[in-house]
Structures are given as C-alpha cells and as structure tokens.
N, C-alpha and C positions, 0 to 999 in steps of 0.2 A: 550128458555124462554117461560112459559103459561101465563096463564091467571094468576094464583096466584100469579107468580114474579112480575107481571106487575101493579098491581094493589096497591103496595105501591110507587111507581114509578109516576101511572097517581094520586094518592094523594097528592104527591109532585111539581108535576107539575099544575096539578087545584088550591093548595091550594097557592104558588109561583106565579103562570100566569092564573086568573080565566076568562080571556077571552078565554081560548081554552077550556073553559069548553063543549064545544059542536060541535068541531070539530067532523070531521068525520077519521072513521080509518086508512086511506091511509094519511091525513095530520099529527095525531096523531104519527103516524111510521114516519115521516121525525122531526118533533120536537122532540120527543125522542130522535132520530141518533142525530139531530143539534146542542141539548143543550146538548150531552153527558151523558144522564141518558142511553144510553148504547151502546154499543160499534158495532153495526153491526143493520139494519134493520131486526126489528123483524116481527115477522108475520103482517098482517095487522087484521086477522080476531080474532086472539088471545088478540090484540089491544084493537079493538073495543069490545070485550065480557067483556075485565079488566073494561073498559070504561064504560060502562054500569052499574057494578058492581058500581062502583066508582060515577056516577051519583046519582045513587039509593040512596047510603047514604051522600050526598053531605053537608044538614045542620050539620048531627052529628059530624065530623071530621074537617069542615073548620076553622081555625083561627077566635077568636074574634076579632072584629073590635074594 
C-alpha cells in the first residue's frame, strides 16, 4: 500500500478519532493494524507522508460539527 491508498484511510481515521490527528508515523501504523482499516502493518514512512498529506487539508474534508 502508498501514500495514495493510505490517505483515504487516515481521513477516515482523523475524521472518526480527531485525537490522533498528530500522531506520529510509527503509532499511526499500529492504529491502522488495531482498528482494522488494514490488514498487516504498512509502511511507517509511506504513513507518515499520507499523513501529512491529510493534515494539510484537514478543515476542507472534516465533518460539520
């Protein structure tokens, strides 16, 4: 999995649990594995780059309140 599959994945995850919004890569890859958004730990650095990605545009996509 890259950066592009991962990155609808950590929008589901920030926009679900916005407390992990700024985890770091290496936790980001065990919450993935833990809540089952996928099946085997994925990279951690491909992670952290989706992650970043997904930071970046965090007001456009999150859930109205």
């Amino acid at each position: 999995m890259n950066a592009v599959q991962l990155l609808p994945l950590l929008r589901e995850l920030f926009g679900r649990h916005p407390e992990h919004l700024y985890r770091q890569g290496w936790e980001l890859q065990w919450l993935l594995y833990a809540l089952k958004y996928t099946n085997e730990l994925e990279d951690e650095y491909e992670i952290a780059a989706a992650a970043e990605v997904a930071r970046e545009d965090w007001p456009q996509w999150r859930p109205a309140a």
